[in-house]
N, C-alpha and C positions, 0 to 999 in steps of 0.2 A: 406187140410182143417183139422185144429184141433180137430174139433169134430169129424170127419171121423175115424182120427186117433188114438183118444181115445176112441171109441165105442167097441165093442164084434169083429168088422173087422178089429182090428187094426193093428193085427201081421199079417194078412195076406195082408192088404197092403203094412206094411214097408216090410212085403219081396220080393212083388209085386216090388218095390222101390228100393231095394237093386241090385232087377236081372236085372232092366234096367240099374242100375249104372255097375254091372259087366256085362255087354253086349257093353258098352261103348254108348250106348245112351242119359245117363245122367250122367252130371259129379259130383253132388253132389245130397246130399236126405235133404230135408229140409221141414219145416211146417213156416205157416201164423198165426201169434198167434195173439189175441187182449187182452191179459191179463197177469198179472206177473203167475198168478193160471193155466191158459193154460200152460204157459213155461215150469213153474215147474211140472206138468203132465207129458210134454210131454219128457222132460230130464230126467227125472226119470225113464222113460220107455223103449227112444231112444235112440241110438247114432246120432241123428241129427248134419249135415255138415252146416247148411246153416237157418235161422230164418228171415222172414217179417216182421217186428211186426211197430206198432201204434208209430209217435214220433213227439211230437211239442211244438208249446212256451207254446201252454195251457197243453197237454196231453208230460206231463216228467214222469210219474208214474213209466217204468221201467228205469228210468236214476236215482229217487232216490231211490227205490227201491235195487239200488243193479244189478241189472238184467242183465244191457248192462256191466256192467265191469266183471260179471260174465262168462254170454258168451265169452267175448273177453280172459279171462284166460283160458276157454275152449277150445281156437281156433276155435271158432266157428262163421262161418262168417255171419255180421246183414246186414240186408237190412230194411231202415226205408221209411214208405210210412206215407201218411196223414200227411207232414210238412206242408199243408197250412190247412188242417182239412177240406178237402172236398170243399175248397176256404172260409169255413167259416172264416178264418183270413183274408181273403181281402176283406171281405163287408162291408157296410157302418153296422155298429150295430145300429143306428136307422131305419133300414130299412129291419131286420132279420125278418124274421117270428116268431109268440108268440113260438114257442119252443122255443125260445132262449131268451126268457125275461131275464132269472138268470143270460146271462153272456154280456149282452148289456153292461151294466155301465162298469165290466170290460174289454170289448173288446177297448168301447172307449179311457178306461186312458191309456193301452198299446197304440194306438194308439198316442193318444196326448204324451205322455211321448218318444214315438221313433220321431216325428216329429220336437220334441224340441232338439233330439240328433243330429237331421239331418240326420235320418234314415226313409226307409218306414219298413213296416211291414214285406211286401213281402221278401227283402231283409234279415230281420233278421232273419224271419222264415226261409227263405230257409239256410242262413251261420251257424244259430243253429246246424241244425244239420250236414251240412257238416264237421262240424268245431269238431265233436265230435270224437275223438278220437275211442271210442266204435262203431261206425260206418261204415258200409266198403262201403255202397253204399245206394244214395239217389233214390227213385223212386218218378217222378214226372208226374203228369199229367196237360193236358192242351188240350185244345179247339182251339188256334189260330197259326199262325205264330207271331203275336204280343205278347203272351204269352212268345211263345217260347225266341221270342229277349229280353224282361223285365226281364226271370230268366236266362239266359246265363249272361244278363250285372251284375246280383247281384250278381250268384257263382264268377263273378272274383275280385268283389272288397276286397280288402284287409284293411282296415284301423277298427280298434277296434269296435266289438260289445259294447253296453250297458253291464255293469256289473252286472243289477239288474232282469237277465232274469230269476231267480228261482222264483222269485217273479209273475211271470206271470203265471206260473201254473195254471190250473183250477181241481177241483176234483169232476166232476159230470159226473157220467159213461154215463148220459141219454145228455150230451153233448158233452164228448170224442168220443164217438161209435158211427158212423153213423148206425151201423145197428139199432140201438135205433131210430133214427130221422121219423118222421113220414113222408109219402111216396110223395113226389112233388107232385105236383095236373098241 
């Protein structure tokens, strides 16, 4: 946890962290960031092996940022979670709860604009980020056996993304950040 590890206990976690790795219990020491400002904290402070951090069609912040290429000259291995943004890229956006009014219109023209490439959404979100160079491993979640078989069939296809996926970016921290998102009822 990033704020764990940036608080007044931080050095005595990472070294908490360190003993388990020289014990051979863990093989790398890593944090779970949701910000380029956590990152940079937490580099600055750590010799971090390993980063979790926030990655999709709407939330690219540390891909332009600089961030994932930075890492990766660090050797420092990424693990990117929230490619589908909590499934919020696979709902219907007239059908989002009012949080999400600001990004309905553009959830749809992404939508309509990959349907007309002959793409679903799911698909391009998930080969996004596989496809990222800066990347070393996707974490995905899922609810079904049906899930499971719909994103196994889209990591394997191979035939050209859309070129215009920078253009789908979103930059509202109170819709990238599920901790933002108000509590399901």
């Amino acid at each position: 946890n990033t704020e764990e590890l940036l608080s007044t206990r931080g050095d005595k976690i990472f070294q908490s962290m360190r003993a388990l790795q020289e014990s051979g219990r863990v093989r790398k020491v890593g944090v779970s960031v949701y910000t380029g400002h956590q990152l940079d904290q937490v580099l600055d402070r750590y010799p971090i092996e390993l980063v979790q951090l926030p990655f999709s069609l709407l939330d690219q912040r540390l891909l332009h940022s600089g961030h994932l290429a930075r890492l990766k000259k660090a050797g420092i291995e990424v693990h990117a979670r929230s490619v589908f943004l909590q499934g919020l890229l696979l709902m219907n956006p007239q059908q989002l709860p009012p949080h999400f009014v600001s990004v309905r219109s553009h959830l749809a023209r992404i939508k309509t604009e990959l349907a007309g490439a002959n793409h679903t959404i799911l698909e391009v979100a998930l080969r996004f980020a596989l496809e990222q160079n800066t990347i070393d491993q996707v974490v995905i979640g899922l609810r079904s056996q049906a899930q499971l078989t719909g994103i196994l069939a889209a990591a394997r296809k191979h035939d050209s993304l859309p070129g215009n996926l920078a253009s789908f970016a979103w930059d509202d921290e109170n819709i990238l950040n599920p901790a933002l998102w108000p509590a399901r009822q």
